[in-house]
Backbone bond lengths (Angstrom), bond angles and torsions (degrees), N, CA, C in turn:
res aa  C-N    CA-C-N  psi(-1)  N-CA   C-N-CA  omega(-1)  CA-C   N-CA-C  phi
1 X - - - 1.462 - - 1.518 109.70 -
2 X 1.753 122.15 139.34 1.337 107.33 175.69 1.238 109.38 -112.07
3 X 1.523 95.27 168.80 1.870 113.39 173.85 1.497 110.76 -31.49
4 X 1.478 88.29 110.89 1.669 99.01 174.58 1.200 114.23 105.95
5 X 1.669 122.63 12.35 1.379 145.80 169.34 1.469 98.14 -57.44
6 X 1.788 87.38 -84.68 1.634 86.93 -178.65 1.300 141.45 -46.10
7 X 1.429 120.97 -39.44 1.431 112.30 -173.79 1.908 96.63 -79.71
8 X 0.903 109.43 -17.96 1.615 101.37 -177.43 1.712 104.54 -74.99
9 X 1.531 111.14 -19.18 1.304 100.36 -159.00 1.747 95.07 -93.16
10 X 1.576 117.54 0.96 1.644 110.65 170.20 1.269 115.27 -67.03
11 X 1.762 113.85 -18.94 1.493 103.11 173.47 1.391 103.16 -98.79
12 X 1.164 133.88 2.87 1.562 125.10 -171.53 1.210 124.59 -65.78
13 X 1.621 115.25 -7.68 1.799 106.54 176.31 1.324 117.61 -72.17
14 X 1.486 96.21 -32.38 1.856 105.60 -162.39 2.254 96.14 -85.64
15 X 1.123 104.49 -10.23 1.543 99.95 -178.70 1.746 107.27 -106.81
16 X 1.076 105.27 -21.09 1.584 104.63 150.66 1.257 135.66 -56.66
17 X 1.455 114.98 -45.68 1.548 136.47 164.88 1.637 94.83 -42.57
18 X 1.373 106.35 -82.20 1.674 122.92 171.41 1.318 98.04 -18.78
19 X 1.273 139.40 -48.61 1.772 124.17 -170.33 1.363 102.92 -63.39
20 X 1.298 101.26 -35.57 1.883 86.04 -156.33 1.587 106.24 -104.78
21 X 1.579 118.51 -23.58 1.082 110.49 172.46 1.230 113.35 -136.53
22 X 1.486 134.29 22.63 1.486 124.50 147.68 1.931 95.05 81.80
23 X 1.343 95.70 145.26 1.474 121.00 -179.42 1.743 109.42 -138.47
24 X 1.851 111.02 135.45 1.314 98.54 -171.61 1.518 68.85 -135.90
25 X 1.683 99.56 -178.22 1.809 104.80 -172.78 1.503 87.59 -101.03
26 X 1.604 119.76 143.43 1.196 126.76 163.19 1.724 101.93 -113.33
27 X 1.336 146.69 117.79 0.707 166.05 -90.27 1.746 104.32 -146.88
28 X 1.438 128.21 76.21 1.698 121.59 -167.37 1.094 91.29 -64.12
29 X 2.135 106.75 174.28 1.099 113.06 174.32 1.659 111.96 -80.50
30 X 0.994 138.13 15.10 1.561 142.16 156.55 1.639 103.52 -94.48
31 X 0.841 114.93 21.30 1.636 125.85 152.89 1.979 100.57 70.79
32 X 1.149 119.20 -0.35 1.289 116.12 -171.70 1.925 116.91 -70.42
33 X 0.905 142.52 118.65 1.661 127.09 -169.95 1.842 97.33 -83.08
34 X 1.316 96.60 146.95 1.827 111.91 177.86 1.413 108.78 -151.65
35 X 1.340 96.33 122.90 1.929 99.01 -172.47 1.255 120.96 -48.88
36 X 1.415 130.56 165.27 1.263 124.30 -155.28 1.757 99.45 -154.01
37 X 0.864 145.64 130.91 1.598 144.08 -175.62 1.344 97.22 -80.79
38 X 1.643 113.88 116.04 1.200 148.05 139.51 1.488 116.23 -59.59
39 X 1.257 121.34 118.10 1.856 111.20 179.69 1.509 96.45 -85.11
40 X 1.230 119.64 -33.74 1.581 120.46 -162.23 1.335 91.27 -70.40
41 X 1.361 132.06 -62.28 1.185 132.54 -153.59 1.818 122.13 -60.44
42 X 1.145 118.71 166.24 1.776 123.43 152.70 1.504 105.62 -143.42
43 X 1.342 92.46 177.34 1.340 99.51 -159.36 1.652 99.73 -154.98
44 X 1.307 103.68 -159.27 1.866 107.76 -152.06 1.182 86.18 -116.55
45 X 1.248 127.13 136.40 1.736 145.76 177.61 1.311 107.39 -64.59
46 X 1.356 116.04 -176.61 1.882 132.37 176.61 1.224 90.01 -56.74
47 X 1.533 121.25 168.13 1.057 146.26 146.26 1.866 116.59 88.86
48 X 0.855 119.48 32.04 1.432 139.45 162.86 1.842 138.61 -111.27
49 X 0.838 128.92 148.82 1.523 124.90 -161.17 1.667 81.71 -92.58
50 X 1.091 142.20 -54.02 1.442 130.13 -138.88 1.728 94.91 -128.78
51 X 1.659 132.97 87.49 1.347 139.80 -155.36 2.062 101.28 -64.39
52 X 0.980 110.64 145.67 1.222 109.89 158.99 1.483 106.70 -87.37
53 X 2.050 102.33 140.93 1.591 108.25 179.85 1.551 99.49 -161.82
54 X 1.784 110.68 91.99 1.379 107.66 -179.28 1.681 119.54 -67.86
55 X 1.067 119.96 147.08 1.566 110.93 139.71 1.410 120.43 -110.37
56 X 1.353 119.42 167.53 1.255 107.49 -165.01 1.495 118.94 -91.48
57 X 1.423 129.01 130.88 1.511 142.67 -132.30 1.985 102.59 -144.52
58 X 1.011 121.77 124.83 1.013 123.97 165.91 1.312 132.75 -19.66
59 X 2.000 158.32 162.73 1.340 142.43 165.15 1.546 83.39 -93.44
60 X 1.461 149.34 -9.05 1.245 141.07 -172.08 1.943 116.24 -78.70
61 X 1.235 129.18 152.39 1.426 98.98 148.82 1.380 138.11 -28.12
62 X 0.941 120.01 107.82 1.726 127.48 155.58 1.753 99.70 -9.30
63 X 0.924 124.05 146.54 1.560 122.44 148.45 1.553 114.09 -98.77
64 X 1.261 118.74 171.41 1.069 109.23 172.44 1.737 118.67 -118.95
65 X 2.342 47.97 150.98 1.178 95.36 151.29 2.140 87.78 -123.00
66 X 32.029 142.22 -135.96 1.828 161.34 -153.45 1.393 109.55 -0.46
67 X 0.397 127.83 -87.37 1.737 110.16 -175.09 1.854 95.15 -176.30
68 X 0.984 112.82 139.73 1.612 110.18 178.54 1.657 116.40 -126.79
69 X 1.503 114.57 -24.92 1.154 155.52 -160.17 1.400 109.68 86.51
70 X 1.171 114.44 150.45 1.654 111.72 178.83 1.691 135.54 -65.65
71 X 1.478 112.29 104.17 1.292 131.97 -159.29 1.958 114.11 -53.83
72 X 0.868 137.69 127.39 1.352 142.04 -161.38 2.054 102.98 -66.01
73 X 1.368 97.24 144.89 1.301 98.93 -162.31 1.617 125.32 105.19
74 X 0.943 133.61 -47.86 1.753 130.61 -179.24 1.376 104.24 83.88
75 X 1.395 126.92 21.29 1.339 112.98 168.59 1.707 124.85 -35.10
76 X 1.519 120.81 -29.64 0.885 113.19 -137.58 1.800 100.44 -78.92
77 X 1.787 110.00 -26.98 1.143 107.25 156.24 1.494 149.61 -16.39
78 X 1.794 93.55 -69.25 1.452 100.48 169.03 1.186 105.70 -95.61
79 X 1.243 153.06 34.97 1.341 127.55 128.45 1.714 127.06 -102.94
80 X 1.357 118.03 17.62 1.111 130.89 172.41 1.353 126.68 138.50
81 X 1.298 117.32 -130.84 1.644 114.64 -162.66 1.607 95.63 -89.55
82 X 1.353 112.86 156.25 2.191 109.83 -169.11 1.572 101.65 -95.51
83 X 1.870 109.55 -16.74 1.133 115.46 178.02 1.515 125.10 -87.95
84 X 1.588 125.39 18.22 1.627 131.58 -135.59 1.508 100.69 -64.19
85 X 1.844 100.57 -40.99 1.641 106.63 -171.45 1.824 115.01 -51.25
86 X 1.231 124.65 -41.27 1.092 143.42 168.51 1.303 123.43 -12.40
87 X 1.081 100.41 -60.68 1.334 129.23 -160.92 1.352 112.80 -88.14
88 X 1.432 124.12 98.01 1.599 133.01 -159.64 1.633 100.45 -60.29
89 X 1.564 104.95 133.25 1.518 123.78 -174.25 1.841 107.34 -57.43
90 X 1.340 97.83 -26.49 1.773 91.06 178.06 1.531 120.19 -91.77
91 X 1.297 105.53 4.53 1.584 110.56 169.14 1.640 105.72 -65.16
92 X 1.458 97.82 154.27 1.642 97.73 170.19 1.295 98.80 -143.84
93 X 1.360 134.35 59.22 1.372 168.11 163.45 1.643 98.92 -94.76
94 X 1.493 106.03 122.80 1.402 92.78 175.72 1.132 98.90 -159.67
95 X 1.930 110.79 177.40 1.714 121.56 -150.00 1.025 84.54 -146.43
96 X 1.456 109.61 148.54 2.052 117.79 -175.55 1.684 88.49 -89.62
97 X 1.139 106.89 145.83 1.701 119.71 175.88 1.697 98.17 -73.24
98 X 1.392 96.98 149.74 1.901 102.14 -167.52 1.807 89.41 -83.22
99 X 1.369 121.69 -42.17 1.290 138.19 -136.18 1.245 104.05 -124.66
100 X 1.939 120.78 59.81 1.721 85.13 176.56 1.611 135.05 -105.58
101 X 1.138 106.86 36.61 1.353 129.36 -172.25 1.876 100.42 -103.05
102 X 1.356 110.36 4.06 1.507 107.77 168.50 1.076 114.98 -59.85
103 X 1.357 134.00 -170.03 1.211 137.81 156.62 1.522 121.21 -121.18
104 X 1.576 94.33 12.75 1.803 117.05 -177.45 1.665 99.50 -124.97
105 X 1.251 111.89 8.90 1.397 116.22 -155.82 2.223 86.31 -50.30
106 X 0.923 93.58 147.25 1.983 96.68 160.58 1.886 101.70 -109.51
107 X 1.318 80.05 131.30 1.914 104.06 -172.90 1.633 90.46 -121.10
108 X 1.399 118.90 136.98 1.770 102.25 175.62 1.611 88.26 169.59
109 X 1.451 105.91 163.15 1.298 96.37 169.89 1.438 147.84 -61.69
110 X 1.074 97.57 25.36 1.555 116.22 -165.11 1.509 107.24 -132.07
111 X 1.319 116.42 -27.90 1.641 108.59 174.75 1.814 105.57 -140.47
112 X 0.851 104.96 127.65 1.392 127.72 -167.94 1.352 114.32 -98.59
113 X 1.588 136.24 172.19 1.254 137.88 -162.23 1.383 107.01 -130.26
114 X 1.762 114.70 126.05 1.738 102.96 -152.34 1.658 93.44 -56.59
115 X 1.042 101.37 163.44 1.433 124.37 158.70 1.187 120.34 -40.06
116 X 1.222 102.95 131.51 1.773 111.08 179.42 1.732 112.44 83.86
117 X 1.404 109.75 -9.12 1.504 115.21 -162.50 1.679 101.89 -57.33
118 X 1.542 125.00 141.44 1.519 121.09 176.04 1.998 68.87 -150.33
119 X 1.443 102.90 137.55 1.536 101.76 145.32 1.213 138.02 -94.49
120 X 1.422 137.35 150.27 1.168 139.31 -105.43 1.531 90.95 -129.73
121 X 1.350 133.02 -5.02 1.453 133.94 166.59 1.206 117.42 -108.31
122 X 1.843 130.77 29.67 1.207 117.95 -179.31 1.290 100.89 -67.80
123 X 2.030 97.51 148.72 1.747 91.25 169.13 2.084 80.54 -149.30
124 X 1.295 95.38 169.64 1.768 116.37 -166.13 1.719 89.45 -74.83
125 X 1.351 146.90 101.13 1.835 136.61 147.62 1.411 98.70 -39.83
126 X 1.099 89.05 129.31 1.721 116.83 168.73 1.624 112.57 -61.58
127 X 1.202 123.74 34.97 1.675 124.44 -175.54 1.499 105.61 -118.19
128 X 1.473 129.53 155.04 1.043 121.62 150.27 1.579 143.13 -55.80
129 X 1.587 111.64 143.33 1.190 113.82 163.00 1.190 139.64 -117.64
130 X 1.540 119.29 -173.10 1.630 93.44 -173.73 1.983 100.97 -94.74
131 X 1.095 124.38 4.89 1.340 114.29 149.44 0.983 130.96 -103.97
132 X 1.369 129.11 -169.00 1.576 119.17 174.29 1.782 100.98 -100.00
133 X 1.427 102.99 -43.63 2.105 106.53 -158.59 1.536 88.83 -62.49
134 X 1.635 81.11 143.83 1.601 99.32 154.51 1.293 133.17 -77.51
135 X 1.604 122.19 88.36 1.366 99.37 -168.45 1.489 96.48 -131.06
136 X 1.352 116.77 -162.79 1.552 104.93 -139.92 2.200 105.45 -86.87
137 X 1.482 113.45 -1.91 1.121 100.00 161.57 1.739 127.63 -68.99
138 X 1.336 97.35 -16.88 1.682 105.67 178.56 1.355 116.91 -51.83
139 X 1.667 103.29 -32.68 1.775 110.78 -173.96 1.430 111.07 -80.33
140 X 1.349 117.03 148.99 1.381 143.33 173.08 1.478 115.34 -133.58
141 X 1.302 131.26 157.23 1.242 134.83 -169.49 1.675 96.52 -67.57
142 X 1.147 122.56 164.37 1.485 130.25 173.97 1.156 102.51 -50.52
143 X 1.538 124.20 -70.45 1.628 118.93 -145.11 1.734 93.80 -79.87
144 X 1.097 126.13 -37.14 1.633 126.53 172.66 1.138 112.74 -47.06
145 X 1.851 123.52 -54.27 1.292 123.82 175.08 1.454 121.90 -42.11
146 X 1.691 110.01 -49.80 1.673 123.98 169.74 1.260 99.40 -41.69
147 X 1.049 109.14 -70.75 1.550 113.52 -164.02 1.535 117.51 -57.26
148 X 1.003 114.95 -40.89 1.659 120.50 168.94 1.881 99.00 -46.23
149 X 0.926 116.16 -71.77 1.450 116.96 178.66 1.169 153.86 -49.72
150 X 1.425 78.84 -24.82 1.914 98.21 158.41 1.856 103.86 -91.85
151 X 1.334 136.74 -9.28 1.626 158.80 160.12 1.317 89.69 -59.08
152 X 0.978 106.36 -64.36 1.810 111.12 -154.62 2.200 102.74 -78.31
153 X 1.255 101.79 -39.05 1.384 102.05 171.41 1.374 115.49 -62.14
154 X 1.798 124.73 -63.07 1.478 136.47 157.65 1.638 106.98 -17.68
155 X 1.056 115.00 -51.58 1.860 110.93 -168.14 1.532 103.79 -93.34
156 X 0.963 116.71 -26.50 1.415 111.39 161.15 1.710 128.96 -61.95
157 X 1.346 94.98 -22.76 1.589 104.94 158.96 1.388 127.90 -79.22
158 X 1.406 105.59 -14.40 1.261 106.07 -174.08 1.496 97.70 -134.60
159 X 1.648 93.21 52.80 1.944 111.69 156.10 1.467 112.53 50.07
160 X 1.761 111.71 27.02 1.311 116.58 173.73 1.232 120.46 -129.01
161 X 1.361 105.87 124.05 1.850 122.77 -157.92 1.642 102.28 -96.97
162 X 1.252 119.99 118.08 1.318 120.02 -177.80 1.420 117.16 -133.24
163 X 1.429 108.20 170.77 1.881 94.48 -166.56 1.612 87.78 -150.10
164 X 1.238 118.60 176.78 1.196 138.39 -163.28 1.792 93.98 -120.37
165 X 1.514 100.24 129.16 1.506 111.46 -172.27 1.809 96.52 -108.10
166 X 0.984 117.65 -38.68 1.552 127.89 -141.14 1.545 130.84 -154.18
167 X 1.381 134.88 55.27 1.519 98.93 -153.24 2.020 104.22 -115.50
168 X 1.149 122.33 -86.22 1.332 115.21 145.08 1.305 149.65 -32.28
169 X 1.873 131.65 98.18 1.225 109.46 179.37 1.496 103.83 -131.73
170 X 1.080 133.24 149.80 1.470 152.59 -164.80 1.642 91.74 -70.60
171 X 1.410 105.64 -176.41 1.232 112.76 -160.48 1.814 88.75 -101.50
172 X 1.419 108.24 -40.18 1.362 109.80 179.75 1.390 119.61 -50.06
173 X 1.739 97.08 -48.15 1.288 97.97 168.22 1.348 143.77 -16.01
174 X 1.519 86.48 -69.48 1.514 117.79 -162.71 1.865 97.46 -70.92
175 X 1.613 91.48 -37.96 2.331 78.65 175.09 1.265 111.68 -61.80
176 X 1.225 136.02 -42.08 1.186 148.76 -175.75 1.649 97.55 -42.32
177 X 1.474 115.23 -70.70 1.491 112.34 179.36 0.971 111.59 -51.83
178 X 1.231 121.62 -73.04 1.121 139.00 175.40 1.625 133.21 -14.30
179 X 1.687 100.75 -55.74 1.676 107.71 164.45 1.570 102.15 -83.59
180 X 0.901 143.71 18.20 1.755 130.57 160.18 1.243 70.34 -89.27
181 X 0.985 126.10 -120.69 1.790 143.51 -140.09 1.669 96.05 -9.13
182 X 1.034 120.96 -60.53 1.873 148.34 168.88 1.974 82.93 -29.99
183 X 1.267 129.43 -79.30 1.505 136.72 -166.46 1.386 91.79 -72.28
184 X 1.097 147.54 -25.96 1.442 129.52 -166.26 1.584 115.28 -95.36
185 X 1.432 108.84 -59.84 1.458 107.78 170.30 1.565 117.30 -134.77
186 X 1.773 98.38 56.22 1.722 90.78 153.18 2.164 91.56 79.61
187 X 1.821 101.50 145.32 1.364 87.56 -167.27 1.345 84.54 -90.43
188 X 1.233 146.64 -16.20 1.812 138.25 -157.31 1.235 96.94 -70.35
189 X 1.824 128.74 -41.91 1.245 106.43 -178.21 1.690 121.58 -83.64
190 X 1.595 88.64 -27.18 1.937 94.71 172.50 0.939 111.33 -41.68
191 X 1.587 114.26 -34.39 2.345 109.87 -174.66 1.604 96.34 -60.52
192 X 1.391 115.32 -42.12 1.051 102.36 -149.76 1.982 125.63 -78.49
193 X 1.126 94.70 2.70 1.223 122.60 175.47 1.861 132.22 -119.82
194 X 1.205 112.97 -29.39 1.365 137.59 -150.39 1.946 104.45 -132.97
195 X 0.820 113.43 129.21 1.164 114.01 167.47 1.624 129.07 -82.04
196 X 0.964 118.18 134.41 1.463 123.18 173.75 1.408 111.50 -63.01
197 X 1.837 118.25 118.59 1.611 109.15 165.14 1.248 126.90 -49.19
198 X 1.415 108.27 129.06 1.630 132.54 -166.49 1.289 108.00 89.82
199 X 1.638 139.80 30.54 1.399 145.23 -179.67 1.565 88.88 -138.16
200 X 0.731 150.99 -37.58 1.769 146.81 -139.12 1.975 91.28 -82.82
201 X 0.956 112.61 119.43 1.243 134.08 167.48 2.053 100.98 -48.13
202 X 1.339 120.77 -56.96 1.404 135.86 166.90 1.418 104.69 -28.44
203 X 1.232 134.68 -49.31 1.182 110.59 169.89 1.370 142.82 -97.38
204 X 1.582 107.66 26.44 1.236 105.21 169.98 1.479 100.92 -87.75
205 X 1.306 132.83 -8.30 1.681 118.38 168.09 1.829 93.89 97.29
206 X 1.339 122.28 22.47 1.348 133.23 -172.29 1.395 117.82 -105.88
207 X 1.584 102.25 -56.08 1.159 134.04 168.90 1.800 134.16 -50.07
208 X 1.047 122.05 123.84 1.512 114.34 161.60 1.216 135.69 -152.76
209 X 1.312 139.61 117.07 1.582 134.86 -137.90 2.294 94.05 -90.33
210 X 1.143 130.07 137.90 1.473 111.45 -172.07 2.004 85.51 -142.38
211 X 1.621 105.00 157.03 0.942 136.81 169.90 1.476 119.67 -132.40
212 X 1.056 120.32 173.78 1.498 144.72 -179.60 1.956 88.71 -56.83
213 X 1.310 97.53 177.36 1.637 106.76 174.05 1.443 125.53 -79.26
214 X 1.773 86.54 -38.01 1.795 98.53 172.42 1.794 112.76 -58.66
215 X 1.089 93.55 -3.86 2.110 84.59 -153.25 1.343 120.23 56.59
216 X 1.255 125.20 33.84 1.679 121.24 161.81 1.374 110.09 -104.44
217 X 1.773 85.17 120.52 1.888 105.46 174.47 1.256 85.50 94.72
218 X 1.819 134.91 27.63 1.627 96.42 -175.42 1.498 92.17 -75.05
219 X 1.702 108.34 145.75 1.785 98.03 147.27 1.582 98.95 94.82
220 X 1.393 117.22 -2.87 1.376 113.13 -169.89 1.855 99.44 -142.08
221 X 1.826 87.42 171.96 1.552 103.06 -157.29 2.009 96.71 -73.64
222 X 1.396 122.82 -5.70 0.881 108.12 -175.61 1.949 123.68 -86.32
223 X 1.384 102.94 9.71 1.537 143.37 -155.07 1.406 91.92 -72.73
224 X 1.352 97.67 -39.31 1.997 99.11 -142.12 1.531 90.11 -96.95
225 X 1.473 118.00 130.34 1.031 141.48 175.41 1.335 112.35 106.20
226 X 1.356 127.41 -9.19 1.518 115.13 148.28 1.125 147.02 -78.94
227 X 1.556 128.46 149.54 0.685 117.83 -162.98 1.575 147.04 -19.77
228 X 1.439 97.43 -58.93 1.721 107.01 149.78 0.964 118.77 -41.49
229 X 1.366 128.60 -71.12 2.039 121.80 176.34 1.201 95.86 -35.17
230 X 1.163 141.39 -71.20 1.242 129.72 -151.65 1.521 119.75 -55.52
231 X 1.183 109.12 -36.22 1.610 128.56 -177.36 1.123 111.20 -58.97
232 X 1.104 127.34 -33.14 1.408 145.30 -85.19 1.856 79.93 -147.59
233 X 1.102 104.27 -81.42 1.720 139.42 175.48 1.770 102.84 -31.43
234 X 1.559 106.81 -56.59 1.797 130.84 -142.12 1.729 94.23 -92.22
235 X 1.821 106.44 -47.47 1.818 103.06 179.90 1.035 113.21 -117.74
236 X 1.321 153.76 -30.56 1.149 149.12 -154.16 1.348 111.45 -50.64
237 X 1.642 124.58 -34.79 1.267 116.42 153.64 1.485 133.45 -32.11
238 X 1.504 117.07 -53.16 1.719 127.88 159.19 0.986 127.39 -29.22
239 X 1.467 112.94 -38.39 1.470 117.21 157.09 1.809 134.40 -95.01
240 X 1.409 106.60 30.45 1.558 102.35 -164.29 1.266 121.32 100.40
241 X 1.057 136.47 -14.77 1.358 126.40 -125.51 1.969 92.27 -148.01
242 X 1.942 115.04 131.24 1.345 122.38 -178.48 1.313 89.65 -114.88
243 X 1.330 101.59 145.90 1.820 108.94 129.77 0.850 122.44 -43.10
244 X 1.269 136.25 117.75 1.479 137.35 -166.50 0.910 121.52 -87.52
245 X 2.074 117.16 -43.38 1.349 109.87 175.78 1.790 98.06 -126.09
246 X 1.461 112.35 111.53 1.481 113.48 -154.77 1.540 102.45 -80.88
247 X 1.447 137.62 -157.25 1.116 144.32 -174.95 2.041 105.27 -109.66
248 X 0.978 101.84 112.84 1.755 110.72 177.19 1.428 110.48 109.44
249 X 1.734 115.59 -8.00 1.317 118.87 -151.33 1.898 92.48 -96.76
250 X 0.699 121.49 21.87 1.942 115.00 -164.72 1.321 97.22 -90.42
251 X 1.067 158.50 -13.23 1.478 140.17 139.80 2.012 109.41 -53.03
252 X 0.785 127.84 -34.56 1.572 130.79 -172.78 1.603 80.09 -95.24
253 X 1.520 146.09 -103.38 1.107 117.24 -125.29 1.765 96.62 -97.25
254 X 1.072 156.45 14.80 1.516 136.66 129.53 1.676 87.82 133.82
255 X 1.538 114.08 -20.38 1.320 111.43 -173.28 1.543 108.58 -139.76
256 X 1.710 95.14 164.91 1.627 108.39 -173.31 1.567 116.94 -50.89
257 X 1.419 109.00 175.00 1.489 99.86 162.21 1.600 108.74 -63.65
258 X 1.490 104.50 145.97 1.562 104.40 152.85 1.435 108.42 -149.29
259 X 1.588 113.36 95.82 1.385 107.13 162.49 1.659 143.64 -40.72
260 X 1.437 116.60 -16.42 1.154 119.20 -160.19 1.562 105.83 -97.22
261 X 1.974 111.66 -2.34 1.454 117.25 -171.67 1.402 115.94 -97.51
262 X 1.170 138.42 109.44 1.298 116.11 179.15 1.628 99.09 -123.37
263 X 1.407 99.63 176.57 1.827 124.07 -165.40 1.561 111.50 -116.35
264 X 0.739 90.88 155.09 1.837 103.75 174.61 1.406 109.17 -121.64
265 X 1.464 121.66 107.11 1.471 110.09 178.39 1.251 91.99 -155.06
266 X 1.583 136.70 44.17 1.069 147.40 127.08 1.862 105.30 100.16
267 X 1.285 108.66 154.22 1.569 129.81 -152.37 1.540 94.44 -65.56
268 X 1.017 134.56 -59.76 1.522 142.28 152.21 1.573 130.68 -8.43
269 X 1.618 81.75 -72.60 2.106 84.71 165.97 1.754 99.27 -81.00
270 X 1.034 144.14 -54.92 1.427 155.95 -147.47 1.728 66.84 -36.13
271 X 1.494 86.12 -88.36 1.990 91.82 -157.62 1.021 107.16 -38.94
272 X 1.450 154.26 -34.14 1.291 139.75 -145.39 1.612 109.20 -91.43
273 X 1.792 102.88 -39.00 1.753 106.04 167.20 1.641 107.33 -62.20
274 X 1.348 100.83 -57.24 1.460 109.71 172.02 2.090 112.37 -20.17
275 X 0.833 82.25 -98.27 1.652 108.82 174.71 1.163 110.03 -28.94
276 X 1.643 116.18 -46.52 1.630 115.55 177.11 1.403 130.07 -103.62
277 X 1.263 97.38 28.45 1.543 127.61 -155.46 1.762 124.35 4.14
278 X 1.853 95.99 71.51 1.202 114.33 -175.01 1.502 112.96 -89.62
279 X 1.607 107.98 177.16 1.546 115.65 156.01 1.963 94.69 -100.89
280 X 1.790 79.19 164.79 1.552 91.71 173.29 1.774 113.39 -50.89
281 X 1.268 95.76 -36.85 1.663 108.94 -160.87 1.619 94.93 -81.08
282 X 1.162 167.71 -58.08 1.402 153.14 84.96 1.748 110.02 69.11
283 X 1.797 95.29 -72.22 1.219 94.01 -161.99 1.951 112.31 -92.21
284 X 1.175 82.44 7.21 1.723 103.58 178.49 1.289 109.16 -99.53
285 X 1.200 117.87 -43.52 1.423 122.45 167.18 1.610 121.43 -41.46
286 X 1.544 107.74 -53.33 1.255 120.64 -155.72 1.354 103.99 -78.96
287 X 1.512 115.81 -0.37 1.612 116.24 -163.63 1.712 97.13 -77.66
């Protein structure tokens, strides 16, 4: 087991449950959210910063609701602040993103997603998962979903079977996890693992946590170095798509490594963090 087993594994009972039977926020009348067992649902095991917790969601669209040198285009505009790197990863000082329908949007502990935000093109990627129900982690933004599928086709050529652990979660969601960890061990360490609702990268519809086919190690430190990680690690850029939170980088992005999370912020930047072996927050900065 590696560094950061244990303290991850004090929240691991209540995100284990989440594998097999899914957690949604049920909402008391003192307004506080507390997970609730979903039968339809699953969810993301111990050992993750950001828990998987479906509710159940349509197979249709959603309705709606360091320096690199500066990369060509001005993305850094519409996806948020030009200064993001700046701003020390353990602050919890934060700014609502102007733009979150980017696809560079920066989500992190430091800039948050206004309130109420759901994007308005979720649709189900045609890839496997490790459940069967459709519920609302299945969705990804349209052009992410594409892209997941041509990800998921690419590694299938190269004799690698992968599944979808995690990808979409509501804002409710995320309190729901969020305040267990909050009731379980204290909120100072919950930051340090767990994201605060309206910080979770998961709900911009960008995001998606993936494992092997079996589901062994989904979501956990024992992930990294299999085969999949590796795959996972080496192309996923080719298709759009970073490591989101890389290995050494947890002062810049606020959280541990986790191989099994990757981003969608398009074929363009992918390679360019890729290549210059940045964080998101890095390559946003430098714009």
């Amino acid at each position: 087991m590696k560094k950061g087993s244990i303290v991850r594994g004090l929240a691991g009972a209540f995100l284990a449950g989440c594998l097999l039977s899914g957690c949604q926020a049920e909402v008391a009348s003192s307004g506080a959210a507390r997970p609730v067992a979903d039968e339809a649902a699953a969810g993301k095991p111990a050992g993750t910063a950001r828990a998987a917790a479906g509710s159940p969601a349509a197979a249709q669209p959603a309705p709606d609701a360091a320096s690199g040198g500066k990369p060509a285009g001005g993305a850094g505009t519409a996806a948020g602040p030009s200064a993001a790197a700046a701003v020390p990863a353990g602050s919890e000082e934060r700014t609502s993103v102007e733009q979150p329908d980017s696809v560079l949007v920066l989500v992190n502990k430091q800039h948050a997603l206004p309130e109420g935000y759901k994007p308005s093109d979720l649709v189900e990627p045609d890839v496997p998962f490790l459940f069967k129900e459709h519920l609302e982690k299945r969705l990804m933004r349209k052009e992410a979903a594409a892209a997941l599928e041509k990800l998921f086709a690419g590694a299938r050529q190269d004799g690698i079977e992968l599944a979808g652990v995690s990808a979409f979660r509501s804002f409710s969601t995320q309190r729901a996890v969020f305040g267990q960890y909050v009731r379980q061990d204290g909120e100072d360490k919950a930051r340090s693992y767990s994201a605060v609702p309206g910080t979770s990268e998961h709900q911009t519809g960008l995001a998606i946590d993936l494992s092997g086919r079996s589901g062994a190690c989904a979501a956990t430190d024992c992930f990294d170095g299999t085969p999949e990680a590796r795959w996972i690690a080496e192309h996923s850029y080719e298709y759009g798509f970073i490591l989101r939170y890389p290995k050494g980088q947890e002062a810049l992005t606020g959280y541990q490594y986790e191989p099994w999370h990757i981003r969608y912020v398009g074929v363009k930047a992918a390679a360019d963090i890729f290549k210059q072996h940045l964080t998101l927050e890095q390559y946003l900065g430098a714009l």
